[in-house]
N, CA, C and O atoms as CSV, one atom per row, in Angstrom:
chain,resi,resn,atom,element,x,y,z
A,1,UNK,N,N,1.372,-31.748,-55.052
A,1,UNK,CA,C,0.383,-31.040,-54.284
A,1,UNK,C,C,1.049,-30.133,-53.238
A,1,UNK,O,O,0.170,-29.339,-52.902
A,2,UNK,N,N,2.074,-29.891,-52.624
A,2,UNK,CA,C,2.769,-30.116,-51.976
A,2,UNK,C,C,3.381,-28.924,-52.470
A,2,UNK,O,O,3.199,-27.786,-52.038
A,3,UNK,N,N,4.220,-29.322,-53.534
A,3,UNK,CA,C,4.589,-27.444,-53.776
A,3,UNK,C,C,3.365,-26.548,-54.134
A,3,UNK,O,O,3.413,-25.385,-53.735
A,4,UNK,N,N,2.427,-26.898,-54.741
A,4,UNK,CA,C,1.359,-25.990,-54.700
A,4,UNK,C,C,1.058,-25.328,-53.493
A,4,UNK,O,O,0.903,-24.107,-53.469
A,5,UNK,N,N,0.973,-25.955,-52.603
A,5,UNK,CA,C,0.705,-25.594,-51.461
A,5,UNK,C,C,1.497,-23.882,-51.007
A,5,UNK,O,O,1.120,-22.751,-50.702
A,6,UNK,N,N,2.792,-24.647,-51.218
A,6,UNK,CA,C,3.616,-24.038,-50.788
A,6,UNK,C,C,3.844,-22.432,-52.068
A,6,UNK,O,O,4.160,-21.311,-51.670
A,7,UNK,N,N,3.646,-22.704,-53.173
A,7,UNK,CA,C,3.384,-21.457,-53.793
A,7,UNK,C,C,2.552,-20.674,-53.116
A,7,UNK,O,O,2.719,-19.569,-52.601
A,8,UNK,N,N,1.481,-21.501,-53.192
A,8,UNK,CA,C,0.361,-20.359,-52.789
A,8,UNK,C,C,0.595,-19.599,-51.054
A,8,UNK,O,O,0.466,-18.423,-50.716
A,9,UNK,N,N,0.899,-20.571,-50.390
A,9,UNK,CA,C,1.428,-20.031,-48.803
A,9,UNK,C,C,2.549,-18.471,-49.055
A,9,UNK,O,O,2.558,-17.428,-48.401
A,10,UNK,N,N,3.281,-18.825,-50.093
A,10,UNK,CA,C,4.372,-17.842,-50.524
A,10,UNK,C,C,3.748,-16.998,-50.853
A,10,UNK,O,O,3.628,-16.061,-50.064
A,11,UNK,N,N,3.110,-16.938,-52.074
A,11,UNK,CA,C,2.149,-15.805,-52.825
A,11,UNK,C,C,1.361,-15.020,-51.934
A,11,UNK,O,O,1.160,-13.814,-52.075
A,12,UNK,N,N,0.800,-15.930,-50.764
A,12,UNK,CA,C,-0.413,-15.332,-49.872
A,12,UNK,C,C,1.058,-14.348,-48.485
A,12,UNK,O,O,0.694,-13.356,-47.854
A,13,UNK,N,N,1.999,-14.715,-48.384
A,13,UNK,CA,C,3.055,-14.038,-47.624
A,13,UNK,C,C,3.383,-12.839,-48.331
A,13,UNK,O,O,2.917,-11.772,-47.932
A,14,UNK,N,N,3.997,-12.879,-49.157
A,14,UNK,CA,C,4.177,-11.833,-50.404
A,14,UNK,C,C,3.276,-10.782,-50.337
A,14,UNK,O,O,3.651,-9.721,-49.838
A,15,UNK,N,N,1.634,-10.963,-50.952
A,15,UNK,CA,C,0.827,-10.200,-50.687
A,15,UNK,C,C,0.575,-8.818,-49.669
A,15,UNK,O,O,0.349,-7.608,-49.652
A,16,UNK,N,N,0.851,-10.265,-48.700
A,16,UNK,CA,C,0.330,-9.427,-47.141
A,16,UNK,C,C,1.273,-8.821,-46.721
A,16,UNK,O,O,0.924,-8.096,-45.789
A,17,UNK,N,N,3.074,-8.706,-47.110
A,17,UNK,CA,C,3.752,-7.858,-46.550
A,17,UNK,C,C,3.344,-6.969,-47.721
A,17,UNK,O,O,2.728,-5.926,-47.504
A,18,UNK,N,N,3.671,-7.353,-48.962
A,18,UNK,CA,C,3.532,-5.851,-50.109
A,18,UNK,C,C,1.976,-4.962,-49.977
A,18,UNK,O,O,1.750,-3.955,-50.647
A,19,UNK,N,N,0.970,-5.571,-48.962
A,19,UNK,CA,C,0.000,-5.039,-48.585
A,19,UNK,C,C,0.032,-3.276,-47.220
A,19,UNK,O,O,-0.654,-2.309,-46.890
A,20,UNK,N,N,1.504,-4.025,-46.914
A,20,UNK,CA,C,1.442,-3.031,-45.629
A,20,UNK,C,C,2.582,-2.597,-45.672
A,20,UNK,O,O,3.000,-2.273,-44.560
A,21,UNK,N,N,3.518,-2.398,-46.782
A,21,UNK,CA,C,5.225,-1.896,-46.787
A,21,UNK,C,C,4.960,-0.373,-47.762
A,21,UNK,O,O,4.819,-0.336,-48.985
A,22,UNK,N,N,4.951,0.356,-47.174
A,22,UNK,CA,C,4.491,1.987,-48.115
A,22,UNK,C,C,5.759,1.885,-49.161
A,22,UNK,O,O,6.912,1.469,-49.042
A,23,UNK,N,N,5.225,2.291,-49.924
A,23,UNK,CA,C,6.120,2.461,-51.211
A,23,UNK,C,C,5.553,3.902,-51.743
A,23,UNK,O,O,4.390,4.279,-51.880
A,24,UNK,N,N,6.673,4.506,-51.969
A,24,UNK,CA,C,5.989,6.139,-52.200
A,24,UNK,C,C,5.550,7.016,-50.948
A,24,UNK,O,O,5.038,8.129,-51.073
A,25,UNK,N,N,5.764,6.493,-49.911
A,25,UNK,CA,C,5.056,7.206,-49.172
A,25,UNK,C,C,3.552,6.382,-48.558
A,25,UNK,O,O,3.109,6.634,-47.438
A,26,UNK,N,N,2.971,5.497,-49.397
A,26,UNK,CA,C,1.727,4.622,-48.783
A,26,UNK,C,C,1.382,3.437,-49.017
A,26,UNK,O,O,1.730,2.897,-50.067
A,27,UNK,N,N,0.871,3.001,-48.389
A,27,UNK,CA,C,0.778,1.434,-48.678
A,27,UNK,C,C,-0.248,1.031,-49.392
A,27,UNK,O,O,-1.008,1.886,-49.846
A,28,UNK,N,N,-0.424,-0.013,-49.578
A,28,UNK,CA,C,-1.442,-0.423,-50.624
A,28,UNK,C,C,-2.793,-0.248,-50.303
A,28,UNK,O,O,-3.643,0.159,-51.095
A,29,UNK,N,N,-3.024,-0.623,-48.889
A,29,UNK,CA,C,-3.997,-0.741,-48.280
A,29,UNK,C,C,-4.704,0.860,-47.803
A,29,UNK,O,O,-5.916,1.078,-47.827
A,30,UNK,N,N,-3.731,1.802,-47.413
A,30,UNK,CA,C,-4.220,3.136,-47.456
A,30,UNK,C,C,-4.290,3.845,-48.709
A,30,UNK,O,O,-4.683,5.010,-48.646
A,31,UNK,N,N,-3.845,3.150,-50.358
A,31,UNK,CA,C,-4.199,3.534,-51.742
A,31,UNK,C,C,-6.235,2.871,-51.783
A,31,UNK,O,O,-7.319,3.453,-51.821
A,32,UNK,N,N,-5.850,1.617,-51.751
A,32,UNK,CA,C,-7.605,1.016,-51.697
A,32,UNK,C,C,-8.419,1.931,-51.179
A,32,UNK,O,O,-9.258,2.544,-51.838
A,33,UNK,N,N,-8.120,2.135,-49.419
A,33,UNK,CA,C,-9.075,2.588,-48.876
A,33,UNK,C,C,-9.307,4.456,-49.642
A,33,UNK,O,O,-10.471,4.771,-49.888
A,34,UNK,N,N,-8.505,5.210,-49.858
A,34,UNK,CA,C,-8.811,6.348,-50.416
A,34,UNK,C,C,-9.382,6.314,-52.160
A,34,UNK,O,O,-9.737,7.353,-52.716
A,35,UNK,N,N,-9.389,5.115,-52.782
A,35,UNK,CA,C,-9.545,4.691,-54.080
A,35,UNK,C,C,-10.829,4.829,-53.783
A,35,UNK,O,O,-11.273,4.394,-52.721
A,36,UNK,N,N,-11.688,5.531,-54.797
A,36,UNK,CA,C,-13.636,5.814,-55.127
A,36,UNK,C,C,-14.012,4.476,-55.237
A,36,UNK,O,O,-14.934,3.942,-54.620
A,37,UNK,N,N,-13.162,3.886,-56.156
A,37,UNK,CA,C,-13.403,2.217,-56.564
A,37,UNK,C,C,-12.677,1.159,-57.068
A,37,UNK,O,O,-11.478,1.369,-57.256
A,38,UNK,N,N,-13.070,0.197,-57.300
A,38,UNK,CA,C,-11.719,-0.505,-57.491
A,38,UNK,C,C,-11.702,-0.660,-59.171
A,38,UNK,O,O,-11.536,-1.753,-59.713
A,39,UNK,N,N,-11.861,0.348,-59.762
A,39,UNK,CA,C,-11.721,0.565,-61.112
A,39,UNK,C,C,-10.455,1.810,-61.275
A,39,UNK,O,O,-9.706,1.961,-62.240
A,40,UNK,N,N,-10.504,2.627,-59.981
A,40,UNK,CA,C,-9.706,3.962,-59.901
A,40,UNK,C,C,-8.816,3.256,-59.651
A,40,UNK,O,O,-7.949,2.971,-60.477
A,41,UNK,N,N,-8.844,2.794,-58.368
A,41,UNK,CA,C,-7.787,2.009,-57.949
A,41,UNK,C,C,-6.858,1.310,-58.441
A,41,UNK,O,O,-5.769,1.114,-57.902
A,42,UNK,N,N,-7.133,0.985,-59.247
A,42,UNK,CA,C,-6.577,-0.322,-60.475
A,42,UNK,C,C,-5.847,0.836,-62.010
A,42,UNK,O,O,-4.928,0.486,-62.750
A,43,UNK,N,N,-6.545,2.065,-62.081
A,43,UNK,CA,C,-6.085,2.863,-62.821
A,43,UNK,C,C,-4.745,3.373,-62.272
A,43,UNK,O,O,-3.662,3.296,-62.853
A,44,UNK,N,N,-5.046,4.042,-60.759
A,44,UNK,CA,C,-4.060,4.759,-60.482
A,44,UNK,C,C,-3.087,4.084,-60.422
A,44,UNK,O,O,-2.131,4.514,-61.066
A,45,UNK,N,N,-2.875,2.693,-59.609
A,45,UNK,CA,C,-2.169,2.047,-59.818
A,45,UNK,C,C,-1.143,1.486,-61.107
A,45,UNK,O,O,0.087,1.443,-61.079
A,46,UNK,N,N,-1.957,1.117,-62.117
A,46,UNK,CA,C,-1.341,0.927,-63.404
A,46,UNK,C,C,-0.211,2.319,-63.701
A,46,UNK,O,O,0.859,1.960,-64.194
A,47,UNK,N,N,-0.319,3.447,-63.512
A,47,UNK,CA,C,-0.095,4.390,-63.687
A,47,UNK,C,C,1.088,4.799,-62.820
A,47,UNK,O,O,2.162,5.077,-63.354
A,48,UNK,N,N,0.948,4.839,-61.668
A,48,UNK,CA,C,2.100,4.697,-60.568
A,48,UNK,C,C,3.297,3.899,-61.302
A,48,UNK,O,O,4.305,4.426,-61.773
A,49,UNK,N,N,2.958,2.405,-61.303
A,49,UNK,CA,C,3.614,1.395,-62.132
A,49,UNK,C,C,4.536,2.070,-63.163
A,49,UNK,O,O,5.763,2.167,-63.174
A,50,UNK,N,N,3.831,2.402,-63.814
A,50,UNK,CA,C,4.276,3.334,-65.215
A,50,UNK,C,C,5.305,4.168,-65.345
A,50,UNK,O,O,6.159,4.155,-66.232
A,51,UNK,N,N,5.212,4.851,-64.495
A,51,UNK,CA,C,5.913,6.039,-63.817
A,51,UNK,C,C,6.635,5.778,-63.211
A,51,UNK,O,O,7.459,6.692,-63.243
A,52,UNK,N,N,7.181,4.470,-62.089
A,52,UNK,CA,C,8.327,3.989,-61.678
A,52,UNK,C,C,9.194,3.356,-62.841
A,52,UNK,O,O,10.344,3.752,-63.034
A,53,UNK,N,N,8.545,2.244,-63.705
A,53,UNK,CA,C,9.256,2.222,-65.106
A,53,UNK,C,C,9.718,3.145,-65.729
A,53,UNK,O,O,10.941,3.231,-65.838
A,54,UNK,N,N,9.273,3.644,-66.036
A,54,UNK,CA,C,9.429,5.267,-66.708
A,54,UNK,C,C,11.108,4.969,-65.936
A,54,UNK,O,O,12.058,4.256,-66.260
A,55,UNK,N,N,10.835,5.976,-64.723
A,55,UNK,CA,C,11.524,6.728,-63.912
A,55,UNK,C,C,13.392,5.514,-63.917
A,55,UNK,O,O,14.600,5.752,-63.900
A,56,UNK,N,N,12.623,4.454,-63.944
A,56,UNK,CA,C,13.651,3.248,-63.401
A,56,UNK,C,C,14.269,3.666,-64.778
A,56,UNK,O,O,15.243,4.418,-64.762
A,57,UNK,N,N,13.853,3.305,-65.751
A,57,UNK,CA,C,14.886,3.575,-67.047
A,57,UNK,C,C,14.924,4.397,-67.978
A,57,UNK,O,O,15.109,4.343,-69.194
A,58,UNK,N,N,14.780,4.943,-67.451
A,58,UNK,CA,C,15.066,6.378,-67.998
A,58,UNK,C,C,16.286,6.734,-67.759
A,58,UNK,O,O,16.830,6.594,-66.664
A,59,UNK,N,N,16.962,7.362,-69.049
A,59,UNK,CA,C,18.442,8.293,-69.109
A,59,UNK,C,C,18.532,9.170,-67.745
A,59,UNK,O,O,17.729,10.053,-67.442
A,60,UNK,N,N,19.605,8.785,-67.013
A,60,UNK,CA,C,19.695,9.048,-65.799
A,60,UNK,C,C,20.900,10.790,-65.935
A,60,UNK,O,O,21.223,11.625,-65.090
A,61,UNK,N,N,21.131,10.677,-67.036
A,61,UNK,CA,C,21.983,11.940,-67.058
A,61,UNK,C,C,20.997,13.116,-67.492
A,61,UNK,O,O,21.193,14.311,-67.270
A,62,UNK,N,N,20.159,12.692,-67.996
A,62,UNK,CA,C,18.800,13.957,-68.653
A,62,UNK,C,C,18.265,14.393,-67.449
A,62,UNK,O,O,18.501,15.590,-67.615
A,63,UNK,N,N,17.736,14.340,-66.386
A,63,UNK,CA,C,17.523,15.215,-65.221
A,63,UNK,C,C,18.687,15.794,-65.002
A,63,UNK,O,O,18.445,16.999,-65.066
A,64,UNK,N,N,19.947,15.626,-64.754
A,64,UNK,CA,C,20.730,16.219,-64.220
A,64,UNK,C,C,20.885,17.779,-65.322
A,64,UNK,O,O,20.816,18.989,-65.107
A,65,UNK,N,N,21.117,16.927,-66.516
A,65,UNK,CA,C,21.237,18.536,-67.359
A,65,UNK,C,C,20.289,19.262,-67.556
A,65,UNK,O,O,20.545,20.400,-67.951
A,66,UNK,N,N,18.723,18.829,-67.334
A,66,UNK,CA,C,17.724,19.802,-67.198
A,66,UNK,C,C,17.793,20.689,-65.928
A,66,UNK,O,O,17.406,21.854,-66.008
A,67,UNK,N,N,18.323,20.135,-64.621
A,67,UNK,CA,C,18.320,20.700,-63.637
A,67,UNK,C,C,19.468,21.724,-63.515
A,67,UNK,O,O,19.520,22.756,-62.847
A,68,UNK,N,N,20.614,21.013,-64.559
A,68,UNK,CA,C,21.435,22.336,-64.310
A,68,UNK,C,C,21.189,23.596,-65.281
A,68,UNK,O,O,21.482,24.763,-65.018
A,69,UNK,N,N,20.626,23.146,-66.383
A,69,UNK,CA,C,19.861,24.418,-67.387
A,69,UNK,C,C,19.189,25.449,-66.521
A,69,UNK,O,O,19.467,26.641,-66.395
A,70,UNK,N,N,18.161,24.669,-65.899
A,70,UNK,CA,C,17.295,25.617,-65.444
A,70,UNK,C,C,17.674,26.562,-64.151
A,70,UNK,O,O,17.035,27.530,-63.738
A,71,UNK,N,N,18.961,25.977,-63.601
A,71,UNK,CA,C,19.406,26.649,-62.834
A,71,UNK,C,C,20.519,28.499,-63.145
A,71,UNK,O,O,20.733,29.594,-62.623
A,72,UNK,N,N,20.883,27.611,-64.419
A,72,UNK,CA,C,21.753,29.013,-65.283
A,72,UNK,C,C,20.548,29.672,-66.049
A,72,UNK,O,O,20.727,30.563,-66.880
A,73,UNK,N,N,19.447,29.234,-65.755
A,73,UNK,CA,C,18.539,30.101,-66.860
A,73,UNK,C,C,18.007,31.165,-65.958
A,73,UNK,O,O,17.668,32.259,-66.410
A,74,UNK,N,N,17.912,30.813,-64.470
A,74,UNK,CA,C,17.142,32.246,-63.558
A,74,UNK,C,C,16.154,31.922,-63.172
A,74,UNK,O,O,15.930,30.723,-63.005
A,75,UNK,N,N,15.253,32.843,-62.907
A,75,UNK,CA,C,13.937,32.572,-62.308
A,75,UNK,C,C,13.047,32.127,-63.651
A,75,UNK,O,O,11.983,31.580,-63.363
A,76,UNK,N,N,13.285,32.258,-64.866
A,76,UNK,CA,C,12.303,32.214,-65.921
A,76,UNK,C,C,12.913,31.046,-66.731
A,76,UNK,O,O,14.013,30.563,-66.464
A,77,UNK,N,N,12.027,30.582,-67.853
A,77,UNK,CA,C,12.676,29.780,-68.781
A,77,UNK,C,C,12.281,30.404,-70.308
A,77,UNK,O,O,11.484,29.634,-70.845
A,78,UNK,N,N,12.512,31.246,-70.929
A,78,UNK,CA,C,12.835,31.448,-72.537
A,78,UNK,C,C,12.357,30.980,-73.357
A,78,UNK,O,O,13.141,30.384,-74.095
A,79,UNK,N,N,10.699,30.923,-73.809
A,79,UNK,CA,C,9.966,30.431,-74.812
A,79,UNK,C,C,9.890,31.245,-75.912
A,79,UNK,O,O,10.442,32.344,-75.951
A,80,UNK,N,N,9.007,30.614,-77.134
A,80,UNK,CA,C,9.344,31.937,-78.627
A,80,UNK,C,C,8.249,32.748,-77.882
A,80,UNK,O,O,8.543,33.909,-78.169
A,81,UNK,N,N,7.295,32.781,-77.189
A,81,UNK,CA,C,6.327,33.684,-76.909
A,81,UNK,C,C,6.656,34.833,-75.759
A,81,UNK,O,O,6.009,35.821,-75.412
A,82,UNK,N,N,8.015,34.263,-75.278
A,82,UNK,CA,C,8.054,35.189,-74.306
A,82,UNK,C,C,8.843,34.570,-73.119
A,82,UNK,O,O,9.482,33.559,-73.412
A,83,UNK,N,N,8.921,35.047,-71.678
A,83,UNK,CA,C,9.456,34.268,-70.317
A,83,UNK,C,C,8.385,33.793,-70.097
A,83,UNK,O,O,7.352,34.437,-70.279
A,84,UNK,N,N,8.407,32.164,-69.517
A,84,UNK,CA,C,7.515,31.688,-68.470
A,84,UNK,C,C,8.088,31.516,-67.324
A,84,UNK,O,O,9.175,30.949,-67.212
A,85,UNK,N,N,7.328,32.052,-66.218
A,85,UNK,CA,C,7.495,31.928,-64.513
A,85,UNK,C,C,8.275,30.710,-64.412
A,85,UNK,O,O,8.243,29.865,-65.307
A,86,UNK,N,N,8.851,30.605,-63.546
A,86,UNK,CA,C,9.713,29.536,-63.043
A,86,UNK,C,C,8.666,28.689,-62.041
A,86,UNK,O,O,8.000,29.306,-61.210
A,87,UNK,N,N,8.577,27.372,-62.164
A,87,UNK,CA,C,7.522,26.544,-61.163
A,87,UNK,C,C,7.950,26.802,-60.059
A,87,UNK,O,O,9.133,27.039,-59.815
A,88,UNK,N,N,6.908,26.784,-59.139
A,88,UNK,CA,C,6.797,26.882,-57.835
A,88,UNK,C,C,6.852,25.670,-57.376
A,88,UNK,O,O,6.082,24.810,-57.805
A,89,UNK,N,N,8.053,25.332,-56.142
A,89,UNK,CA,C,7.669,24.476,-55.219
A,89,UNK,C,C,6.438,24.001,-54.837
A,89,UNK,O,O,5.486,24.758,-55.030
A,90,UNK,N,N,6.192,22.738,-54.255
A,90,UNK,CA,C,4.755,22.242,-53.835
A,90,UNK,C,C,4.069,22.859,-52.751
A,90,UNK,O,O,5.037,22.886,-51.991
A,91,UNK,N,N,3.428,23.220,-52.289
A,91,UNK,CA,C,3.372,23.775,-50.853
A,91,UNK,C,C,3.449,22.576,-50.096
A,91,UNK,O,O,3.194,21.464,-50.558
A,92,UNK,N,N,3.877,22.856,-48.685
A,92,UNK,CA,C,4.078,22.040,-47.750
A,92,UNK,C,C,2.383,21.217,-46.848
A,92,UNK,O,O,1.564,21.909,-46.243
A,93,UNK,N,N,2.309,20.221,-46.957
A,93,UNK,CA,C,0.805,20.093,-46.502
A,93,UNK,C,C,1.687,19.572,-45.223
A,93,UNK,O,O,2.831,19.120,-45.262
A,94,UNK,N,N,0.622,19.804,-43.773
A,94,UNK,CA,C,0.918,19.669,-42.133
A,94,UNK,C,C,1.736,18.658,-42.166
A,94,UNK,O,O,2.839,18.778,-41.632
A,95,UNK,N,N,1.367,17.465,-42.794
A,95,UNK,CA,C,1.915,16.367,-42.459
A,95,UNK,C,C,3.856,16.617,-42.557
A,95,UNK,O,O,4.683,16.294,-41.704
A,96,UNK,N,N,4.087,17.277,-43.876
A,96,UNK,CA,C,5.556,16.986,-44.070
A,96,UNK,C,C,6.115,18.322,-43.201
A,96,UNK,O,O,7.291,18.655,-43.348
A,97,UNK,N,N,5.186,19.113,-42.243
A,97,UNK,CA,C,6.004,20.322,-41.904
A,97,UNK,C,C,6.751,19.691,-40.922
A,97,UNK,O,O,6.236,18.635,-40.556
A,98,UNK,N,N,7.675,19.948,-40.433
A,98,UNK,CA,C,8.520,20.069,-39.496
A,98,UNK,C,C,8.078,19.616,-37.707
A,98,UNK,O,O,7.585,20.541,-37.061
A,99,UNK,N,N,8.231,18.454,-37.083
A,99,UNK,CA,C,7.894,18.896,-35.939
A,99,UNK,C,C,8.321,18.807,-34.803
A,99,UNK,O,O,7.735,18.349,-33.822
A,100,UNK,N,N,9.527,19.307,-34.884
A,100,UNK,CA,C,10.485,19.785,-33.659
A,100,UNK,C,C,10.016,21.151,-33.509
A,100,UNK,O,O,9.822,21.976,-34.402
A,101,UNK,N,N,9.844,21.289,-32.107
A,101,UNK,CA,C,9.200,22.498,-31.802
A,101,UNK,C,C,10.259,22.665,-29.955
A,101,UNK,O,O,9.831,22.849,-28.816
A,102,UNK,N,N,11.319,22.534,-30.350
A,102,UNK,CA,C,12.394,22.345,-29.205
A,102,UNK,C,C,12.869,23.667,-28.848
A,102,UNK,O,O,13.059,24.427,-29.798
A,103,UNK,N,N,13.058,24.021,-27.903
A,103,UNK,CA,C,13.640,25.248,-26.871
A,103,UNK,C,C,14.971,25.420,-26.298
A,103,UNK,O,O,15.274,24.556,-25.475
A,104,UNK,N,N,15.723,26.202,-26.501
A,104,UNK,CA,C,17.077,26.406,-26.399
A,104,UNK,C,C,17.324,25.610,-24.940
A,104,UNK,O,O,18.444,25.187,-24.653
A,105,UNK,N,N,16.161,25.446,-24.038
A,105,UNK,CA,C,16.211,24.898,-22.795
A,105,UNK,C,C,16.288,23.587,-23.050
A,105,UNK,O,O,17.053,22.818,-22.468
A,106,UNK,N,N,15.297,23.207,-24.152
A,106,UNK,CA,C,15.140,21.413,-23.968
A,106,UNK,C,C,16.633,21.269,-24.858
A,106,UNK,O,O,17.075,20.122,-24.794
A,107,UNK,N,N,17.424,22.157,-25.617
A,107,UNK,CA,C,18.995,21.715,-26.344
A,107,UNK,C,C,19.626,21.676,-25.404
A,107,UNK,O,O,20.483,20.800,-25.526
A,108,UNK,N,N,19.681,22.238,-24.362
A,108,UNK,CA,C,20.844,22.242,-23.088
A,108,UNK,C,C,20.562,21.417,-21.989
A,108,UNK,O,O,21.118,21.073,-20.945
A,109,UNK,N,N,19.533,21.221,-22.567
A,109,UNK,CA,C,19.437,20.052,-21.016
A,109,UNK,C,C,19.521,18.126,-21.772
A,109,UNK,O,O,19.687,17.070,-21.162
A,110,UNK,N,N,19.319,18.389,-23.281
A,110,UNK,CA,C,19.493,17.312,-23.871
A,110,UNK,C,C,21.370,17.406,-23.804
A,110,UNK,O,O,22.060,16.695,-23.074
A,111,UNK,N,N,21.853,18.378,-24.684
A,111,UNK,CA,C,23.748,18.674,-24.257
A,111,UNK,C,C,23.943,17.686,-23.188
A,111,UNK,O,O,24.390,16.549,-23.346
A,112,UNK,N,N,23.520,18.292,-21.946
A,112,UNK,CA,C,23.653,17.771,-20.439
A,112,UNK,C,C,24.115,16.394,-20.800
A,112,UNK,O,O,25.192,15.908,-21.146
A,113,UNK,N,N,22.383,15.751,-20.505
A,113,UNK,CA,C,22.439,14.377,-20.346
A,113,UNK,C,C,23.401,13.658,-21.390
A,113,UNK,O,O,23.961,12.660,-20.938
A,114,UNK,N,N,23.619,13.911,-22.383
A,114,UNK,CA,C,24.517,13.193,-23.591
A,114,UNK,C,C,26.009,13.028,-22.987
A,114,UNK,O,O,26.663,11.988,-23.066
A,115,UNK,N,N,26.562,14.572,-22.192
A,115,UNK,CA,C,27.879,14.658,-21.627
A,115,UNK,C,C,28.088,14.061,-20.543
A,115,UNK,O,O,29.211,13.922,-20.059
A,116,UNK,N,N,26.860,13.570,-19.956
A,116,UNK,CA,C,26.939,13.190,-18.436
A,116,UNK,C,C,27.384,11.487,-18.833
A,116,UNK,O,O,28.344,10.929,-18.302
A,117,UNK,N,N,26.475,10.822,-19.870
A,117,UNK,CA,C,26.353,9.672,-20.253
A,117,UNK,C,C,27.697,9.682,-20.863
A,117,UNK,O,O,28.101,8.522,-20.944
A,118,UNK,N,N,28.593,10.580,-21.348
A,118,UNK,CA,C,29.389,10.329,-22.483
A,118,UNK,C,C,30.772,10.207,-21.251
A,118,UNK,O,O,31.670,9.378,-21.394
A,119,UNK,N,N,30.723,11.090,-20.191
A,119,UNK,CA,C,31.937,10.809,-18.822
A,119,UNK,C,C,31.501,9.813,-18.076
A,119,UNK,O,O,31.961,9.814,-16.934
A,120,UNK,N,N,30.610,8.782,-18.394
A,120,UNK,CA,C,30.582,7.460,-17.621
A,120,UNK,C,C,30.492,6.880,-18.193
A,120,UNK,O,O,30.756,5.952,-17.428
A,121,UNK,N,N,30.270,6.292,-19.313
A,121,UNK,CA,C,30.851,5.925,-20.170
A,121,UNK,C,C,32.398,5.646,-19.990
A,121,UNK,O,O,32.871,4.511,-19.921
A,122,UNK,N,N,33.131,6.821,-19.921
A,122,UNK,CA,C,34.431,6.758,-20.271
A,122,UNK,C,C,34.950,6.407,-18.459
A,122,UNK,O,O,35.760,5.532,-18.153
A,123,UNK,N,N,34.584,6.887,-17.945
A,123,UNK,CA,C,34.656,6.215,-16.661
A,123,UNK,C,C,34.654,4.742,-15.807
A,123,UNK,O,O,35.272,4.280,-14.847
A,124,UNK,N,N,33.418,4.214,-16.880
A,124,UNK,CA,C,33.598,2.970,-16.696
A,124,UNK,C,C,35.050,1.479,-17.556
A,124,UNK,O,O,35.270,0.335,-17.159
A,125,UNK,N,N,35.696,2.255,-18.763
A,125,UNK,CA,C,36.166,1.751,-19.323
A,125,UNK,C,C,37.638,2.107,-19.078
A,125,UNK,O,O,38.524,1.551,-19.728
């Protein structure tokens, strides 16, 4: 009874961190809550899954030589019908832009303090 217990205490630990540790970028719990239902949910998921398998074993030298093809090929890639456009990057959505928004003032006064800390430092030793 006793290890049962203790499975299930484990299983129910397990859960609740793999509930709140983002993988991909989100956690399980912010996949649910944006999921329509828990039929999507359970799809997208399966699918994610899939796609890390996939990804996990998959011939690890085949990206590399597609990436260097397409790099000697140019902006286009060479079909029997003709050139197709080269894909476009993703666009950047707010979240992943950049947000250091720092001033040659706030670099020199950060410089400062680092050099000030870095001669007492050495001062003290």
């Amino acid at each position: 009874m006793s290890r049962l217990l203790l499975a299930l205490v484990v299983t129910a630990l397990l859960a609740l961190v793999g509930a709140f540790v983002p993988v991909g970028g989100r956690t399980v719990m912010e996949r649910w809550q944006s999921a329509p239902s828990a039929a999507a949910f359970a799809e997208v998921g399966a699918r994610e899954i899939s796609q890390a398998w996939d990804r996990l074993w998959s011939d690890r030298s085949e990206p590399r030589r597609a990436a260097a093809g397409a790099s000697s090929r140019g902006a286009g890639t060479r079909t029997a019908k003709g050139t197709m456009p080269a894909r476009k990057a993703p666009a950047e959505t707010p979240a992943q832009a950049p947000a250091e928004n720092h001033t040659d003032e706030d670099r020199s006064a950060l410089d400062r303090i680092v050099a000030e800390h870095a001669t007492d430092r050495r001062a003290r030793h």
